[in-house]
Residue frames relative to the residue before (quaternion, step in Angstrom):
aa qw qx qy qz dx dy dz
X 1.0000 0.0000 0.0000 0.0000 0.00 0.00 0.00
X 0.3827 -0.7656 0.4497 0.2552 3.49 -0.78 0.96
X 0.6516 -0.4545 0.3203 0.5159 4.07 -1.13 0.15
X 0.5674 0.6412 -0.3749 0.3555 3.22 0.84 -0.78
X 0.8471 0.2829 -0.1023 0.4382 3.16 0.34 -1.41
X 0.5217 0.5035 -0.3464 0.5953 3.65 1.57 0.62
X 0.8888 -0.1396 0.0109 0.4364 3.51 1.15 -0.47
X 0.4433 -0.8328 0.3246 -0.0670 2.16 0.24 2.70
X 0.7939 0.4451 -0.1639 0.3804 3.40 0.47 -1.15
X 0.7546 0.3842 -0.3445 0.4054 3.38 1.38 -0.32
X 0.7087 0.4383 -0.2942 0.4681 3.16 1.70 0.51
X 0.5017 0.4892 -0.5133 0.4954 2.76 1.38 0.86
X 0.6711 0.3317 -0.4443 0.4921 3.70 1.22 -0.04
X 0.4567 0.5618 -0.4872 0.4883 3.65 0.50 0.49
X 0.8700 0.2795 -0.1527 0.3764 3.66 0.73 -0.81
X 0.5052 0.4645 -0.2258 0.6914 3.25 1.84 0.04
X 0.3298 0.6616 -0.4641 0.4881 3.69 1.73 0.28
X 0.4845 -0.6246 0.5593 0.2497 3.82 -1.29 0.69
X 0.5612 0.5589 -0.3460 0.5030 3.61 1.35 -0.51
X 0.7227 0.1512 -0.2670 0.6194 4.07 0.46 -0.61
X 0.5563 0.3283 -0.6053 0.4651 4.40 0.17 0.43
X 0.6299 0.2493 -0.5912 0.4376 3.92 -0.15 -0.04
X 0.5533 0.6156 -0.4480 0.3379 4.25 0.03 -1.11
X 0.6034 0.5770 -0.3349 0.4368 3.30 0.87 -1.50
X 0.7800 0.4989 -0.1772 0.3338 2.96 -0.01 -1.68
X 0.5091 0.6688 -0.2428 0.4843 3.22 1.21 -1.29
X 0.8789 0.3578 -0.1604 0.2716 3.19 0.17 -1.21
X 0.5613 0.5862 -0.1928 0.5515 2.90 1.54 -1.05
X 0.5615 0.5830 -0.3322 0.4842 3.87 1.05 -0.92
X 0.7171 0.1711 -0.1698 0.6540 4.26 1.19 -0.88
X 0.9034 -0.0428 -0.2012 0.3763 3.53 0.47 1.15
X 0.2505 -0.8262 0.4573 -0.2136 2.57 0.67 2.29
X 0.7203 0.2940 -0.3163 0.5429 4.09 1.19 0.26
X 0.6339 -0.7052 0.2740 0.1607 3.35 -0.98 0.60
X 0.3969 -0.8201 0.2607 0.3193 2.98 0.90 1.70
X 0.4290 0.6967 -0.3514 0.4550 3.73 1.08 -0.84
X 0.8964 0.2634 -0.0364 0.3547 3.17 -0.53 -1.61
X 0.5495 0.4220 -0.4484 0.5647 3.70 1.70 -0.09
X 0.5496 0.4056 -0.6400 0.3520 3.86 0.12 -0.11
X 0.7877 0.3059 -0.2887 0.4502 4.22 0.25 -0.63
X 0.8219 -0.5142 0.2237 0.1002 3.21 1.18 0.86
X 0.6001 0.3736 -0.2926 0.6439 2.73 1.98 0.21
X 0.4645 -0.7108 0.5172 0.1069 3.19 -1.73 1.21
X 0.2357 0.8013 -0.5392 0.1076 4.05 0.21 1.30
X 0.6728 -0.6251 0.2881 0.2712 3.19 -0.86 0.36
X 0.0898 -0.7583 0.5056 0.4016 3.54 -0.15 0.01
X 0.2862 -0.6688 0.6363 0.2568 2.75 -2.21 0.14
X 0.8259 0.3324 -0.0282 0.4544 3.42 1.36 -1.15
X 0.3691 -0.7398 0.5535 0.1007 3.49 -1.13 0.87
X 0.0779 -0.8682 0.4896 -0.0224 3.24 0.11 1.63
X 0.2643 -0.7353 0.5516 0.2919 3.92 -0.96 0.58
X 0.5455 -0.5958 0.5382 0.2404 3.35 -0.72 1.40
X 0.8318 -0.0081 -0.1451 0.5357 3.62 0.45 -0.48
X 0.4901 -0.5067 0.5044 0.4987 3.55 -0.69 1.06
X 0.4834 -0.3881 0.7814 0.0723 1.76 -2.60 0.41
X 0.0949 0.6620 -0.7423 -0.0421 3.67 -0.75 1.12
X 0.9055 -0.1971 0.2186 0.3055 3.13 -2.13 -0.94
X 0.5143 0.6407 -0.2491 0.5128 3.18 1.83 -1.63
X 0.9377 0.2842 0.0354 0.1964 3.42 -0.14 -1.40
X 0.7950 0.5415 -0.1683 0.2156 3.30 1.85 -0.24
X 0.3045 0.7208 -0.2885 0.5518 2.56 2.32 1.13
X 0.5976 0.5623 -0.1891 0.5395 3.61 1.92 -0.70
X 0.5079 -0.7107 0.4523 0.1800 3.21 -0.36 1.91
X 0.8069 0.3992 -0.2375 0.3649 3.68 0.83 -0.99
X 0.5193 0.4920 -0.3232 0.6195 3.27 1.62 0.52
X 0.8117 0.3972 -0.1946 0.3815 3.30 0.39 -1.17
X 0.8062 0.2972 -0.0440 0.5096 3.49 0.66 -1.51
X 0.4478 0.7530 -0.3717 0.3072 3.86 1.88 -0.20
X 0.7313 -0.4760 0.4165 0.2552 3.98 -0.97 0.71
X 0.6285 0.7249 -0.0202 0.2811 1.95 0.52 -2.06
X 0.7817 0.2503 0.1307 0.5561 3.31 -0.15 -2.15
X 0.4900 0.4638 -0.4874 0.5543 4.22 1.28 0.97
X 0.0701 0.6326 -0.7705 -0.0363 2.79 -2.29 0.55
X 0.4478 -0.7331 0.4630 0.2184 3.03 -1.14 1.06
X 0.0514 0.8350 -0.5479 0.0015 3.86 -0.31 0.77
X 0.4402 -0.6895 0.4898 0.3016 3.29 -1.53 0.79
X 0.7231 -0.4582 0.1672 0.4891 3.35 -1.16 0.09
X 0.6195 0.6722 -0.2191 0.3411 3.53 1.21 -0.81
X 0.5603 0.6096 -0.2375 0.5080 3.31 1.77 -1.65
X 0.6583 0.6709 -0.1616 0.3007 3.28 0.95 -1.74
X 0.8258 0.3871 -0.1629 0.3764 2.85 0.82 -1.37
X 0.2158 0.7866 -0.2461 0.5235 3.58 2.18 -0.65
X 0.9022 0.2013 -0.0961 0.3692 3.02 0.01 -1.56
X 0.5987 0.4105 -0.4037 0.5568 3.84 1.33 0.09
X 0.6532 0.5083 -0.2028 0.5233 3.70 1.04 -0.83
X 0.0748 0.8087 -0.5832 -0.0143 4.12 0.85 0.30
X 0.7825 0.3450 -0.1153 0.5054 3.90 -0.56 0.01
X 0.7183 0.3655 -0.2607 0.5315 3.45 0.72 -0.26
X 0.4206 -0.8400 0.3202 0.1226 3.06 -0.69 1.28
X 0.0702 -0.7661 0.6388 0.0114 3.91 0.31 0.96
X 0.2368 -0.6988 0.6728 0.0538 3.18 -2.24 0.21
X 0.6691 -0.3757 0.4418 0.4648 3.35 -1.01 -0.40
X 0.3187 -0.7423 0.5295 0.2588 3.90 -0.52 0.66
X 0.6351 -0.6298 0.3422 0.2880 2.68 -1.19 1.45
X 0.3010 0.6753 -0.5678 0.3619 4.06 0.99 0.61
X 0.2292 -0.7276 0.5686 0.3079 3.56 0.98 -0.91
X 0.2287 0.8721 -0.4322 0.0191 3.75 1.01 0.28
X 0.1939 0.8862 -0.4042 0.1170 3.73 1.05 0.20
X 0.0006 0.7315 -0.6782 -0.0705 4.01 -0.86 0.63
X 0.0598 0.6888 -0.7088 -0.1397 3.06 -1.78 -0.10
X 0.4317 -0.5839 0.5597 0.3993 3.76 -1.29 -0.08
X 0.4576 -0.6692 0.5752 0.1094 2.94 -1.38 1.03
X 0.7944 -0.1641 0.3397 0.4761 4.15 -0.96 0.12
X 0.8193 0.3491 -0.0087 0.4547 3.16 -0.25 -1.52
X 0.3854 -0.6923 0.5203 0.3186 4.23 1.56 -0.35
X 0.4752 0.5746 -0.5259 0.4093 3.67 0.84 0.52
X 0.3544 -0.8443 0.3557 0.1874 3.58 -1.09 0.85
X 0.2012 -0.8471 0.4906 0.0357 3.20 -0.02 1.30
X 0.6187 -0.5008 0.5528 0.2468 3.64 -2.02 0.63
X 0.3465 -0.6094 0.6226 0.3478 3.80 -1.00 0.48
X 0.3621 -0.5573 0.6474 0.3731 3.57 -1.28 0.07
């Protein structure tokens, strides 16, 4: 079982903390697509700020773990979920939400 899901409350006051809602934002504000889905070329939004290395008990009080660039990735809801949900088999939601860059690097809507 992960820290998270053993200790709910101190990561929800760590993440409902004013220190990781500006970062968030921050971060998401210089990479607003889903770092995931641009390495294969697709353009999705993000929604979530994922910590490349968990966050346990030891370490999620430590700005340079917790609140570090560095140790972010922007992820869409789909990537996101993949990556808390390993082994279980997830897709694209049935929104059909899909970008891509067009010729010209403007972001366009799949049909």
């Amino acid at each position: 079982m992960s820290f998270y899901q053993e200790n709910r409350l101190q990561q929800n006051k760590f993440y409902k903390g004013r220190k990781w809602k500006k970062c968030r934002a921050t971060y998401l504000s210089e990479h607003p697509l889903c770092e995931r889905c641009l390495k294969i070329g697709i353009a999705v939004p993000a929604e979530h700020v994922h910590h490349i290395k968990e966050l346990t008990e030891e370490n999620f009080m430590d700005p340079n773990i917790s609140l570090n660039p560095e140790n972010l990735e922007a992820l869409c809801y789909d990537c996101h979920t993949r990556e808390h949900h390993e082994g279980k088999k997830y897709g694209h939601r049935e929104c059909g939400r899909e970008y891509f860059f067009d010729k010209d690097g403007n972001i366009c809507l799949k049909k």
